[in-house]
VOVEX-693111 format. One record per residue: residue number from 1; residue in one letter; z, x, y of N, C-alpha, C in turn. Coordinates in Angstrom, 3 decimals. Each point is the difference from the previous one (the first is absolute). Last residue first. Layout:
VOVEX-693111
     k   r       n.pz       n.px       n.py      ca.pz      ca.px      ca.py       c.pz       c.px       c.py
   NUM   a          Z          X          Y          Z          X          Y          Z          X          Y
...
end
This chain:
VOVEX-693111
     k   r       n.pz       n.px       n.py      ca.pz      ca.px      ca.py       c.pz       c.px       c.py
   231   x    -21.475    -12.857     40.281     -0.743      1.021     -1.161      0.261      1.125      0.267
   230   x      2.308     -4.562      1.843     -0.875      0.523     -0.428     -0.156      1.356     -0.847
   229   x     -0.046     -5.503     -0.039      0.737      1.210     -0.247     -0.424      1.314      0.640
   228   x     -0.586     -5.677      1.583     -0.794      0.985     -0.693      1.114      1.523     -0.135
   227   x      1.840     -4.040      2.257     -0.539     -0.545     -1.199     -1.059      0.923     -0.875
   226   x      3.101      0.784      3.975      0.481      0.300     -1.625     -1.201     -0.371     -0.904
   225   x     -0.322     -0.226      4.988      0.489     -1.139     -0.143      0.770      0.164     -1.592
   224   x     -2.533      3.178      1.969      1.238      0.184      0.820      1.002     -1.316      0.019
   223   x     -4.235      1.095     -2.690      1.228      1.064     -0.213      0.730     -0.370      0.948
   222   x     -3.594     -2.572      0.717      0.609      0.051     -1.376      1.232      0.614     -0.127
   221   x     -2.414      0.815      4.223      0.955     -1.519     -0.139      0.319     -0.029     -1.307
   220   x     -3.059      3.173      0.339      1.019      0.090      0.819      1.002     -0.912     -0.081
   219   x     -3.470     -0.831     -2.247      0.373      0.950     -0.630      1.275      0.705      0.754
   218   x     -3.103     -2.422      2.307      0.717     -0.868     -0.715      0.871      0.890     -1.579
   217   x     -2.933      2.572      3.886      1.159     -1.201      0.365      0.433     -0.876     -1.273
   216   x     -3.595      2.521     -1.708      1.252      0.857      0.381      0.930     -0.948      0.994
   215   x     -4.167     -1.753     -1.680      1.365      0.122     -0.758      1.039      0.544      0.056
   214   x     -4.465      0.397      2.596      0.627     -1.186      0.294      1.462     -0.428     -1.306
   213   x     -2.486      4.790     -0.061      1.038     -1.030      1.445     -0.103     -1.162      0.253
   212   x     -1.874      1.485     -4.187      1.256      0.804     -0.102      0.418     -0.215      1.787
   211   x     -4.118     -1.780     -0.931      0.786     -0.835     -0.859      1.448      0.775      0.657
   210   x     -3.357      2.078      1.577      0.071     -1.161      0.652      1.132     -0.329     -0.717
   209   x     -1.728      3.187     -2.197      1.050      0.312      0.621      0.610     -0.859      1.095
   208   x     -3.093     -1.634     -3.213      0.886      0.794     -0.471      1.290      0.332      0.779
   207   x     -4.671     -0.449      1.184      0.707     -2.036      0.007      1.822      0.762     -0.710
   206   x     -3.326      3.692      0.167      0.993     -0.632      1.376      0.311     -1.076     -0.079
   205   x     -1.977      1.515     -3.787      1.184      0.847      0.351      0.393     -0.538      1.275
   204   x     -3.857     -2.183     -1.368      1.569     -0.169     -1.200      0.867      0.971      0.372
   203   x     -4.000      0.975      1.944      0.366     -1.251      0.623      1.448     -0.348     -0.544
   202   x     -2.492      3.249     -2.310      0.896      0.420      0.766      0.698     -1.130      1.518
   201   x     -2.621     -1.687     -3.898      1.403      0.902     -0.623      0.575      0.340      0.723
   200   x     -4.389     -1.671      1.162      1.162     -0.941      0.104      1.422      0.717     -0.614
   199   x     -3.667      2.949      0.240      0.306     -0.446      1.660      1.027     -1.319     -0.297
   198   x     -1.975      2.529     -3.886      0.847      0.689      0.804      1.037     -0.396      1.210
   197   x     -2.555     -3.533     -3.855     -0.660      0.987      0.809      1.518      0.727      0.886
   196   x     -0.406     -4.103     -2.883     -0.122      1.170     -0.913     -0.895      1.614      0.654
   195   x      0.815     -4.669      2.054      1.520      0.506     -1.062     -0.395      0.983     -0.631
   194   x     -3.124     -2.089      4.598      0.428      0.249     -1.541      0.552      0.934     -0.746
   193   x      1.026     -3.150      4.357     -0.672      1.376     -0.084      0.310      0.537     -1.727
   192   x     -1.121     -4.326      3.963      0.655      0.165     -0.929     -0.320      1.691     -0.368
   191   x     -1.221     -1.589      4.898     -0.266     -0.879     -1.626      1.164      1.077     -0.820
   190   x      0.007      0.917      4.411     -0.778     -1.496      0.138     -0.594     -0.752     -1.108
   189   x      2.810      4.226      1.659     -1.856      0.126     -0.634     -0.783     -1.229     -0.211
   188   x      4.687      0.446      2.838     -1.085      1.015     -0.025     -1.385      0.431     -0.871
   187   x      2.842     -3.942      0.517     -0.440      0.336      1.250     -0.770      1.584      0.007
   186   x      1.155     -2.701     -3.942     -0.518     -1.259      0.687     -0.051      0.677      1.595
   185   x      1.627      2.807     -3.528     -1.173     -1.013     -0.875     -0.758     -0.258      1.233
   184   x      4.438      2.154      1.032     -1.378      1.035     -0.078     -1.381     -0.976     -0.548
   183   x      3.827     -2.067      1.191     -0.492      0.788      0.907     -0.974      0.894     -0.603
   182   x      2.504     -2.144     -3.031     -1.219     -1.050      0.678     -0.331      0.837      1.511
   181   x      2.915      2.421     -3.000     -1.334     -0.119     -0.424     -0.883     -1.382      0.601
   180   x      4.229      1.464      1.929     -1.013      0.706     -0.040     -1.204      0.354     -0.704
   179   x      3.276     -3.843     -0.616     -0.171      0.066      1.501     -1.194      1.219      0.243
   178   x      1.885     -0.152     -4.525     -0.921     -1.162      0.534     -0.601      0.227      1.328
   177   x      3.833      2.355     -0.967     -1.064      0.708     -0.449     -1.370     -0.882     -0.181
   176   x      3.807     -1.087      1.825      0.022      1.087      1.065     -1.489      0.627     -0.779
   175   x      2.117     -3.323     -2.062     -0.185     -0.877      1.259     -0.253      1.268      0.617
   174   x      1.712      0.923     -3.968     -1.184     -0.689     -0.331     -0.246     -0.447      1.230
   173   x      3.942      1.838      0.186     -0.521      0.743     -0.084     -1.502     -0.498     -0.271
   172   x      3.186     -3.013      0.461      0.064      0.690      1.091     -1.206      1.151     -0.084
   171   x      1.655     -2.243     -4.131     -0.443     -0.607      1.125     -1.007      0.465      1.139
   170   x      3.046      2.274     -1.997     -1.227     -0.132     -1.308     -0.985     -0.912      0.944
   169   x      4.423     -0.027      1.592     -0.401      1.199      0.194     -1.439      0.516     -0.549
   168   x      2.761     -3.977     -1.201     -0.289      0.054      1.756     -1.111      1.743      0.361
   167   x      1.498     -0.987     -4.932     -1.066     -1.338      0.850     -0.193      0.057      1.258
   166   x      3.389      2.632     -2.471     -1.007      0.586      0.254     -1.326     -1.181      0.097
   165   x      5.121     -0.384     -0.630     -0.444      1.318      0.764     -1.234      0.568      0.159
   164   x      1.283     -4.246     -1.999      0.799      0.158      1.400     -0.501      1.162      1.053
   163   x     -1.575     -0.495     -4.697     -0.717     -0.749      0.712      0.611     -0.332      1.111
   162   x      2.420      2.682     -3.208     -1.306      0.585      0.425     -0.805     -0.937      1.156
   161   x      4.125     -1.943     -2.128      0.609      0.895      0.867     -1.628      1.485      0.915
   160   x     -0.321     -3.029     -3.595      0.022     -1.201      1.202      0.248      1.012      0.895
   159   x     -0.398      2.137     -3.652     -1.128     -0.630     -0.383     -0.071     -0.724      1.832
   158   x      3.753      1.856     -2.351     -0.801      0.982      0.943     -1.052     -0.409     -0.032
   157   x      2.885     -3.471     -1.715      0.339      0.490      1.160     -1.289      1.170      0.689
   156   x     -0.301     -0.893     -4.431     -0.343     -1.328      0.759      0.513      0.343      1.387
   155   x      0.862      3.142     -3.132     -1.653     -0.195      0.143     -0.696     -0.555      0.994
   154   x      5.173      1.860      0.834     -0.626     -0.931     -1.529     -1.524      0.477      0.554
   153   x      2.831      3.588      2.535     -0.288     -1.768     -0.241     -0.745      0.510     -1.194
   152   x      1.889      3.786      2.631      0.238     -0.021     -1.338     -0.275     -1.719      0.091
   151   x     -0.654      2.624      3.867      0.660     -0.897     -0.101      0.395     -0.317     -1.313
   150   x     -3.470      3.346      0.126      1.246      0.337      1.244      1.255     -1.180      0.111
   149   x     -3.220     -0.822     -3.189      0.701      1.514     -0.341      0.649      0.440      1.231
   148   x     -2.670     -3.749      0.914      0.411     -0.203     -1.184      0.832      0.634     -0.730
   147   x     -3.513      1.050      3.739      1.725     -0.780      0.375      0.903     -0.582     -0.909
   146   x     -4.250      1.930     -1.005      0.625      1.182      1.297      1.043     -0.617      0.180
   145   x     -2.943     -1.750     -2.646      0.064      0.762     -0.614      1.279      0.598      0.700
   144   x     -2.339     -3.561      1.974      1.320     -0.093     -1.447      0.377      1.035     -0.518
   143   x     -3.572      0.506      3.234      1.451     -0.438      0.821      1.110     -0.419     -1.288
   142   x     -4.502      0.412     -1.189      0.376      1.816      0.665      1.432     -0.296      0.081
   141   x     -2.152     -3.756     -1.036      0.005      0.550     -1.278      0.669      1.758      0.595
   140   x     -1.500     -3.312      3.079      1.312     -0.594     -0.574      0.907      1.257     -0.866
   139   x     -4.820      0.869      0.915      1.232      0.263      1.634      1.459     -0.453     -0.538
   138   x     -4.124     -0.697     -2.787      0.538      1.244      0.140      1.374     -0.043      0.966
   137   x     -1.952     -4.097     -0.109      0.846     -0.169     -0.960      0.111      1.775     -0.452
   136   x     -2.227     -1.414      3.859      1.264     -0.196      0.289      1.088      0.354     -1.386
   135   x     -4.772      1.200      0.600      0.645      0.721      0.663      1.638     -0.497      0.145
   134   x     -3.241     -2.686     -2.242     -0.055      1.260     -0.485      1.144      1.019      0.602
   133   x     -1.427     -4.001      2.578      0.746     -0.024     -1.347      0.447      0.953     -0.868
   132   x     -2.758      0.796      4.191      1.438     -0.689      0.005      1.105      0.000     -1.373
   131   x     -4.874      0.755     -0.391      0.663      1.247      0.584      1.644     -0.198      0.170
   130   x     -3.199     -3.469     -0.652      0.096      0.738     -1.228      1.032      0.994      0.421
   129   x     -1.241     -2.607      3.507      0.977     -0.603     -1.005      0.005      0.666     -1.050
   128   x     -2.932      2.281      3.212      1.835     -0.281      0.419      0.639     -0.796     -0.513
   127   x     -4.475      0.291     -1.591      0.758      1.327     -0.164      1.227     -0.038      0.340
   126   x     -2.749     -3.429      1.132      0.024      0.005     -1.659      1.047      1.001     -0.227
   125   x     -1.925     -0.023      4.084      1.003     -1.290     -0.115      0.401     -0.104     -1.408
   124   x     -3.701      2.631      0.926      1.653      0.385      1.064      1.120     -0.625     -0.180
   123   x     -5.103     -1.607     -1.456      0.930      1.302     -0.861      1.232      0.149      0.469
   122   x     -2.273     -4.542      1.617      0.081      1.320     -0.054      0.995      1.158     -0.887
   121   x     -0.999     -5.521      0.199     -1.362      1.165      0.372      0.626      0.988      0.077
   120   x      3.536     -2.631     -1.302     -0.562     -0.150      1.384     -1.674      0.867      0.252
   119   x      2.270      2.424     -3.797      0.724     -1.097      0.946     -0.859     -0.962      0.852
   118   x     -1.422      3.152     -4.237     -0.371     -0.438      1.565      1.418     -0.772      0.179
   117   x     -1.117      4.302     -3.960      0.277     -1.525      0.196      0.139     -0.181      1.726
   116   x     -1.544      3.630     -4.503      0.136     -0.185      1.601      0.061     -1.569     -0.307
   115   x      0.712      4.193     -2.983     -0.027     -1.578     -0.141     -0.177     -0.701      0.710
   114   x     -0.161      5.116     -0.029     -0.253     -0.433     -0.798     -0.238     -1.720     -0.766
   113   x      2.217      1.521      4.335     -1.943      0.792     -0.103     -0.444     -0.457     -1.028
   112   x      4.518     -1.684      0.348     -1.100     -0.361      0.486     -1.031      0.535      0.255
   111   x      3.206      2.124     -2.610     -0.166     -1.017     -0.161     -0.523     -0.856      0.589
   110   x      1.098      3.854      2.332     -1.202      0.314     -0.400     -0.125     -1.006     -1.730
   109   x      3.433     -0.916      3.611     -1.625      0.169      0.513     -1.440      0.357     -1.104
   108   x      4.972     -0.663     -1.139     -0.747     -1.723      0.746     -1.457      1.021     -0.385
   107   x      2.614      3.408     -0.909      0.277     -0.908     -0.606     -1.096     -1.200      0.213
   106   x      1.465      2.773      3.809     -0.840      0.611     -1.108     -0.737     -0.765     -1.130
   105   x      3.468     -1.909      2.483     -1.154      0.293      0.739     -0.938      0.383     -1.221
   104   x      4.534      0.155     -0.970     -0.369     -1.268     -0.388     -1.563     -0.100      0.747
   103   x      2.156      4.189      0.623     -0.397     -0.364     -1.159     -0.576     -1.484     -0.393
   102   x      1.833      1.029      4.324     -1.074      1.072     -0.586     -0.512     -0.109     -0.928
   101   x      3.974     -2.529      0.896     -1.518     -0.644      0.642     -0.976      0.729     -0.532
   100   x      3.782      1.596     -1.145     -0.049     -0.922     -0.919     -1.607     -0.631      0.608
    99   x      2.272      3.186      2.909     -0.812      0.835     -1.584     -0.519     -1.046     -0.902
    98   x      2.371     -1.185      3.620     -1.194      0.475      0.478     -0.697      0.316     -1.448
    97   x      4.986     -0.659      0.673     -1.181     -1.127     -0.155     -0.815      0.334      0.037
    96   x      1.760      3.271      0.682      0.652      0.037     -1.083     -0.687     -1.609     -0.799
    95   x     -0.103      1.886      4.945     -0.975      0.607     -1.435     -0.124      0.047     -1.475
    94   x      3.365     -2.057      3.430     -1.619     -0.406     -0.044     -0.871      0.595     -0.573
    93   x      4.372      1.651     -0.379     -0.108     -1.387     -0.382     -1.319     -0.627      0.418
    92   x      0.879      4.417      1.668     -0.223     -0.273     -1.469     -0.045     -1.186     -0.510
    91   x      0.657      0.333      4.254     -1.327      0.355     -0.269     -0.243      0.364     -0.894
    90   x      4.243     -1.304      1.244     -0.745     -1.041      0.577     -1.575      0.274     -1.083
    89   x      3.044      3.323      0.439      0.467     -0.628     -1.575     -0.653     -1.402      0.768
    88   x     -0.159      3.435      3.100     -0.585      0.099     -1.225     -0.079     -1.048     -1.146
    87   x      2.117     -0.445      3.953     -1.442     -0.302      0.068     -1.414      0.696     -1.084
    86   x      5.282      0.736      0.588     -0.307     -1.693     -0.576     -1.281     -0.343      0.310
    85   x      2.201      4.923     -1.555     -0.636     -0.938      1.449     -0.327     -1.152     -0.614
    84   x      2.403      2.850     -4.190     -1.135     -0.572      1.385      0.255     -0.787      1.046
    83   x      3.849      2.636     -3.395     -0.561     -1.357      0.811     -0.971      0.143      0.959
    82   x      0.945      3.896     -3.215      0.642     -0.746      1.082     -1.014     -0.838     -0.124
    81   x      1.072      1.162     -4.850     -0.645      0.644      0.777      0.181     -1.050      1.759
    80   x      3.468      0.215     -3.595     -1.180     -0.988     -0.477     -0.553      1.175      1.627
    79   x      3.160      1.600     -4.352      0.041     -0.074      1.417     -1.527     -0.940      0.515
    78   x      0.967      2.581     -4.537      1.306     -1.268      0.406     -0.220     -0.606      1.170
    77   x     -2.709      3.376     -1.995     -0.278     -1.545      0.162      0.732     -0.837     -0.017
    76   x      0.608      5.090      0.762     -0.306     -0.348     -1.622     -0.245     -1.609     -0.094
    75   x      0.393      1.582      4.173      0.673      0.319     -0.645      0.593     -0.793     -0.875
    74   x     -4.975      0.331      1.263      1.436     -0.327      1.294      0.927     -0.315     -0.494
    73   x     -4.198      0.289     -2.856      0.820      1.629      0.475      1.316     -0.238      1.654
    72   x     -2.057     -3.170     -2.522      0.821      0.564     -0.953      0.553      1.165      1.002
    71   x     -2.934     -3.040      1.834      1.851     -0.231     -0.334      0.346      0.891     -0.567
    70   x     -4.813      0.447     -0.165      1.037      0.726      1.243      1.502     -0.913      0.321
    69   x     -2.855     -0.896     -3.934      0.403      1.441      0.104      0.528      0.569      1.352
    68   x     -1.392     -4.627     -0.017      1.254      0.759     -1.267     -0.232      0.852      0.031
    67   x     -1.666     -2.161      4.342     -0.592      0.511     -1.854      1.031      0.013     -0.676
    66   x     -0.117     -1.028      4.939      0.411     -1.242     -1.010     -0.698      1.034     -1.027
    65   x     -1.308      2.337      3.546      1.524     -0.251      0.067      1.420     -0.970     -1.421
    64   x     -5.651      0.612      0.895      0.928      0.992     -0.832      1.337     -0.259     -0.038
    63   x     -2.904     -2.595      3.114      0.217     -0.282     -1.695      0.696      0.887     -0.427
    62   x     -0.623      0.997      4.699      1.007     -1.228     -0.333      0.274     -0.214     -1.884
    61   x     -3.298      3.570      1.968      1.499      0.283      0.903      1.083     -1.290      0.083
    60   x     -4.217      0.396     -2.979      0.741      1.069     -0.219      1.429      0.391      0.982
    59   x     -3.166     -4.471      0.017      0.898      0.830     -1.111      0.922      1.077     -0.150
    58   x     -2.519     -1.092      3.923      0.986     -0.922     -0.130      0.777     -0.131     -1.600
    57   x     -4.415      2.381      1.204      1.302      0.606      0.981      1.269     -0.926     -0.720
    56   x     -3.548     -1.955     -1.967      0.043      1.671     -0.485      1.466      0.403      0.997
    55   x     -2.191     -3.547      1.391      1.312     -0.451     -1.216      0.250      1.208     -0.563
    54   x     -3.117      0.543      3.613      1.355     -0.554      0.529      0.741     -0.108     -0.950
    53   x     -4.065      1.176     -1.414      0.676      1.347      0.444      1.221     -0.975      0.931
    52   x     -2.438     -4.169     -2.851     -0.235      2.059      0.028      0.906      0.491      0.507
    51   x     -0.358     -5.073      0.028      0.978      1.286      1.376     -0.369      1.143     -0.751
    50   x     -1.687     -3.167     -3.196     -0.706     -0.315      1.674      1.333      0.635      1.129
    49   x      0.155      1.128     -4.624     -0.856     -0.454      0.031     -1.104     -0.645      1.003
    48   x      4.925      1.673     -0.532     -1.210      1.074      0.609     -1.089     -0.541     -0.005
    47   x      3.133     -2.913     -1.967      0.127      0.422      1.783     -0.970      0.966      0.122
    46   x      0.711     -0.354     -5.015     -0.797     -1.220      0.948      0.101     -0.064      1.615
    45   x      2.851      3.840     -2.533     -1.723     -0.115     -0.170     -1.002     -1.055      0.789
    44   x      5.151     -0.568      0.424     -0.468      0.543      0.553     -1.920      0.510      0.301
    43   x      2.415     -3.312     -3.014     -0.219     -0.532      1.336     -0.491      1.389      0.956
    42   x      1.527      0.181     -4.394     -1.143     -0.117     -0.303     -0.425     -0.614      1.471
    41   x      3.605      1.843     -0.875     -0.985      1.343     -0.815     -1.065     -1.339      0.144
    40   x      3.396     -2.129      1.060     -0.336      0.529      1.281     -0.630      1.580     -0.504
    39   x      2.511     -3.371     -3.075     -1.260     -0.529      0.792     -0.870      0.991      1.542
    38   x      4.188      1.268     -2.593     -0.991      0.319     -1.018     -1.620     -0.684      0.796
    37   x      4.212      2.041      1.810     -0.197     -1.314      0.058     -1.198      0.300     -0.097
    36   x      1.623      3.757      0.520      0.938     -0.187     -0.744     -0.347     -1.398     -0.093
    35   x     -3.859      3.232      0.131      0.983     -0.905      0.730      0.880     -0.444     -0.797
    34   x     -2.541      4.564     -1.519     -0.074     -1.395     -0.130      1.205     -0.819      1.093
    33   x     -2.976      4.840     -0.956      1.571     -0.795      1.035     -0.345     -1.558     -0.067
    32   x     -1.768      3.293     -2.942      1.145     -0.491     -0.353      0.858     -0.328      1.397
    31   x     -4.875      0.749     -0.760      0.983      1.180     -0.461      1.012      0.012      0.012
    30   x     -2.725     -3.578      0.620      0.177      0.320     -1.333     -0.151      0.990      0.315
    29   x      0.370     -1.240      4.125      0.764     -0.892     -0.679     -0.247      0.452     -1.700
    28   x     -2.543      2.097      2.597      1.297      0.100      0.783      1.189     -0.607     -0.826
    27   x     -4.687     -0.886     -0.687      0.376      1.021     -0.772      1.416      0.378      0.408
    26   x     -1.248     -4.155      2.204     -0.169     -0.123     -1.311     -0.003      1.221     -0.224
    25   x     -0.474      0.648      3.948      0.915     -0.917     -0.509      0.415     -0.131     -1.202
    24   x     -4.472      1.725      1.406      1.071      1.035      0.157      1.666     -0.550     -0.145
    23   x     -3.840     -2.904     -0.523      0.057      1.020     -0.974      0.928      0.998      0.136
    22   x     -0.684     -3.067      3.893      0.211     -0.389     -1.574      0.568      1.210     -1.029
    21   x     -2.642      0.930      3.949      1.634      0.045      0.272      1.101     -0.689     -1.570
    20   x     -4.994      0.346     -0.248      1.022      1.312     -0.386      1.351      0.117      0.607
    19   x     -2.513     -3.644      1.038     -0.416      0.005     -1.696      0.851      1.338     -0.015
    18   x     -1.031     -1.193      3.871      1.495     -0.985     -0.137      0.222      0.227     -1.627
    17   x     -3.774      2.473      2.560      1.391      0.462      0.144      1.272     -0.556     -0.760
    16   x     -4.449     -1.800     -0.794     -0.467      1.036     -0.442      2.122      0.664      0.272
    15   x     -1.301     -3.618      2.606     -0.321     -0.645     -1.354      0.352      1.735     -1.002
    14   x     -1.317     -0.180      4.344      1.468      0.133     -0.201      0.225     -0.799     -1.211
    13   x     -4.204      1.898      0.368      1.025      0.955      0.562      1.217     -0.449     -0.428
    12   x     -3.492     -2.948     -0.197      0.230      1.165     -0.944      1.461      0.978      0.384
    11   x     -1.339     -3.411      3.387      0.592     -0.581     -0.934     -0.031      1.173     -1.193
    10   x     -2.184      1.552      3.437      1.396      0.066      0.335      0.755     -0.630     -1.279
     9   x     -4.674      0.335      0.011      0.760      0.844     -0.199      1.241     -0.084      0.379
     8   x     -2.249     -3.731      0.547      0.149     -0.066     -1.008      0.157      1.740     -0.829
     7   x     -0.180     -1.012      4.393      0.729     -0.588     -0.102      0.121     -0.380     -1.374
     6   x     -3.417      2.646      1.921      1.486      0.699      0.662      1.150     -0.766     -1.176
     5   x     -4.251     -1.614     -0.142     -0.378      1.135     -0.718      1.816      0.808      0.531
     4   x     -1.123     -5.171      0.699     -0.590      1.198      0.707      0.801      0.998     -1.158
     3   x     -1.266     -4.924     -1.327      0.871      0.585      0.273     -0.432      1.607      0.651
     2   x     -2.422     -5.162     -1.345      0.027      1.121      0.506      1.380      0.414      0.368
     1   x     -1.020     -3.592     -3.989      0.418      0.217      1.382     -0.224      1.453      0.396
end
């Protein structure tokens, strides 16, 4: 497929930014500001991955807050740091799903470069059930981790008690990021775009952030119904 010379620099670029917003995370974090909720040293890194310099901002003036070393230092870590805006702790909880997609993506996709399989004649279709799956049993796998130790449940409970809190939202988020990769396949290049090139990766960042608002309403409704914790 022809791609213009702008647009497969741009994809570098921000492909290139989201990689050191990364990196700068991750060293942040192994210099010891580790989150006090062990799953979220690893949700933050994966957010930059497609929000770069937004998840970057959004670390340092929200993540830090939750480290252990900065409880500690709010006197001597007896004291729980203030209560976020509820449109924060909305937009961690979707990023919090998000990360699991991210990964379960990753994962699918470049297991199908390497194994390709058709749905229905087409690649696309292959990917959003691979992708799905993949992405749900991370997502579960994020959400047990996180509500299991906050609620102290059995296996079996934080197991059921995960798939309450994070099927609608996992969900949700795969329907925002589909949605913009069949816009880009089927209206803007009009074929498929191959996985192992700049331009679908950075495509993968906006189905991404697509994803992260169509989950944010229901992530809303989670927390305000109890059934998701938050963070």
């Amino acid at each position: 497929m022809h791609v213009p010379f702008w647009l497969n620099l741009l994809a570098v670029v921000s492909l290139g930014i989201a990689g050191l917003c990364c990196g700068i995370i991750v060293a942040d974090i192994l210099r010891g500001n580790r989150q006090k909720m062990w799953i979220m040293n690893v949700v933050w890194p994966v957010t930059a991955l497609y929000a770069g310099p937004l998840a970057l901002a959004s670390y340092f003036s929200v993540g830090r807050l939750a480290t252990v070393r900065h409880r500690q230092a709010v006197n001597g870590g007896e004291a729980d740091p203030p209560e976020k805006p509820f449109w924060q702790a909305v937009g961690l909880a979707a990023t919090h799903c998000g990360a699991g997609c991210t990964l379960g993506d990753l994962v699918a996709e470049w297991a199908l470069f390497v194994f390709p399989l058709t749905f229905f004649g087409r690649p696309i279709f292959a990917s959003w059930g691979i992708d799905y799956l993949v992405a749900f049993s991370l997502g579960i796998a994020f959400q047990y981790f996180t509500i299991v130790p906050m609620r102290g449940l059995s296996p079996v409970r934080g197991i059921i008690a995960s798939l309450k809190a994070d099927t609608l939202s996992l969900t949700c988020w795969q329907v925002g990021m589909y949605g913009w990769m069949a816009v880009a396949t089927f209206l803007i290049f009009g074929e498929e775009i191959p996985k192992d090139t700049p331009l679908f990766w950075f495509m993968m960042q906006l189905a991404m952030i697509a994803g992260f608002l169509t989950a944010f309403p229901i992530n809303w409704w989670l927390l305000k119904k109890g059934i998701k914790e938050k963070m």
